[in-house]
C-alpha positions as CSV (number, residue, x, y, z in Angstrom):
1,X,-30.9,29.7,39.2
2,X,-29.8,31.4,36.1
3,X,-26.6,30.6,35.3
4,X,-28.0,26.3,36.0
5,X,-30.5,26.9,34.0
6,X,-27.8,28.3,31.7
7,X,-25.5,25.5,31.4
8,X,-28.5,23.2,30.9
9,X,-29.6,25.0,27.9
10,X,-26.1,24.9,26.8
11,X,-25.6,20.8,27.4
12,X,-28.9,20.6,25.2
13,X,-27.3,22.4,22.3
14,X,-24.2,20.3,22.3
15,X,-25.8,16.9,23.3
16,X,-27.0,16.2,19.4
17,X,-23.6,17.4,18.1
18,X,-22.2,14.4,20.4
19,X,-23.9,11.7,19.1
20,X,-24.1,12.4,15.5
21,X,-23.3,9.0,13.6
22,X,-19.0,8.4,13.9
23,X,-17.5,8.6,10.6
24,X,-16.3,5.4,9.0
25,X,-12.3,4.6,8.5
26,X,-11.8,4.6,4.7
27,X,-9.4,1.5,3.3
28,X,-8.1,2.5,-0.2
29,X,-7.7,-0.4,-1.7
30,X,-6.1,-0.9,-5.5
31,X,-6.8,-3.9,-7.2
32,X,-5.0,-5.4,-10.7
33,X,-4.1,-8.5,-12.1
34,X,-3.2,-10.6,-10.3
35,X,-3.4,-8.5,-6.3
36,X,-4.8,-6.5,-4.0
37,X,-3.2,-3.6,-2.3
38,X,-3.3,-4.2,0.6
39,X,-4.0,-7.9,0.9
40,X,-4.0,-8.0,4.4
41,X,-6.1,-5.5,6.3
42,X,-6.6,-4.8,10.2
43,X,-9.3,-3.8,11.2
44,X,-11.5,-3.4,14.9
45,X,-14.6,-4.9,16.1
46,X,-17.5,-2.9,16.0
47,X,-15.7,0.0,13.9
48,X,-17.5,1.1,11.1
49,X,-15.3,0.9,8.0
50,X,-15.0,1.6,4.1
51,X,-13.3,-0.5,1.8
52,X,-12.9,1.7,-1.4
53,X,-11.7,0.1,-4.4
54,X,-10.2,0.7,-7.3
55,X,-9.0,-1.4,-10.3
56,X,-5.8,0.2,-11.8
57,X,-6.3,-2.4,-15.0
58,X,-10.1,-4.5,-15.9
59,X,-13.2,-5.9,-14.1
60,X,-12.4,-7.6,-10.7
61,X,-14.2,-8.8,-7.8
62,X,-14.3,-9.4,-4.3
63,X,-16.0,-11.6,-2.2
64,X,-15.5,-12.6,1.5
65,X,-18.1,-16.1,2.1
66,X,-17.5,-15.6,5.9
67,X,-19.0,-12.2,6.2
68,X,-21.6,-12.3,3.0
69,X,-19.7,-9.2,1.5
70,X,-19.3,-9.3,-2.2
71,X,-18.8,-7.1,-4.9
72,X,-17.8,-6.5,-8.8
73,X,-15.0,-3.5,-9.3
74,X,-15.0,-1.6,-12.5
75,X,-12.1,0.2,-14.1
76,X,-12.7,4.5,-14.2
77,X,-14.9,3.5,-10.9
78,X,-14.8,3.7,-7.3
79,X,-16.4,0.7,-5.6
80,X,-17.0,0.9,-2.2
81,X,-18.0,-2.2,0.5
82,X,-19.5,-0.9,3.7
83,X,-19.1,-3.0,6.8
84,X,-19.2,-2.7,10.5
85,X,-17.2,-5.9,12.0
86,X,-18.9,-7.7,15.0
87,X,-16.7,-10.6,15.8
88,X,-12.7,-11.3,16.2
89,X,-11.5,-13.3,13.6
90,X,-9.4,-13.5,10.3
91,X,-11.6,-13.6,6.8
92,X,-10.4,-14.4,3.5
93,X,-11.4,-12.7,0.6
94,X,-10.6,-13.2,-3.2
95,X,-11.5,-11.9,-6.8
96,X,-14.6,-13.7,-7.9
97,X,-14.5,-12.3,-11.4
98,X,-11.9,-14.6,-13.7
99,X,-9.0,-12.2,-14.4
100,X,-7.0,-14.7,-16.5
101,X,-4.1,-17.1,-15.2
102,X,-3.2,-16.1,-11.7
103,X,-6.6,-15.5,-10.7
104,X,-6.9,-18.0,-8.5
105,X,-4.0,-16.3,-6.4
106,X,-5.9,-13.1,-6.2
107,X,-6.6,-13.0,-2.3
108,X,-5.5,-11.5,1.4
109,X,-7.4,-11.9,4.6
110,X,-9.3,-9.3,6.9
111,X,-8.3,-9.3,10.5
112,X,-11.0,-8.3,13.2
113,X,-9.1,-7.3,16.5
């Protein structure tokens, strides 16, 4: 009876360490004029990810209608867009902030697997 009750104690302990929140994949993603690096990126349903930017020259921006995503990326800063995918499917994105001619060629595409 000991050595059950034991083990049980010992599966307690552990259980909480199990299901402590999964980390999310980080995406390093640079941005200048007139691209993102990458410009395509894969990612899995229901996988928690990070997209962490940063502009190598001015203010950007990225925005992604399809999934309501949006945000404005500084130079000197890190900007970083949460986002846990939950359906298959390929999303554009593009800079929102006019970064001179070319802008309008500043996109890439998210693909949910």
């Amino acid at each position: 009876m000991k050595k059950i009750l034991f083990f049980a104690l010992i599966a307690l302990t552990v259980l909480p360490q199990d299901l402590k929140a999964v980390d999310a994949k980080v995406i390093e993603v640079k941005v200048k004029k007139f691209e993102f690096t990458p410009n395509e990126i894969h990612l899995k349903k229901g996988e928690p990810v990070v997209l962490r930017f940063e502009s190598l020259d001015r203010k950007h921006g990225f925005k992604v209608p399809s999934l309501g995503l949006e945000a404005v990326i500084k130079p000197g800063e890190k900007t970083e867009v949460k986002l846990t995918p939950d359906k298959v499917g390929v999303y554009e994105f593009h800079c929102h902030v006019f970064c001179g001619s070319g802008h309008e060629g500043m996109n890439g595409k998210i693909y949910v697997e």
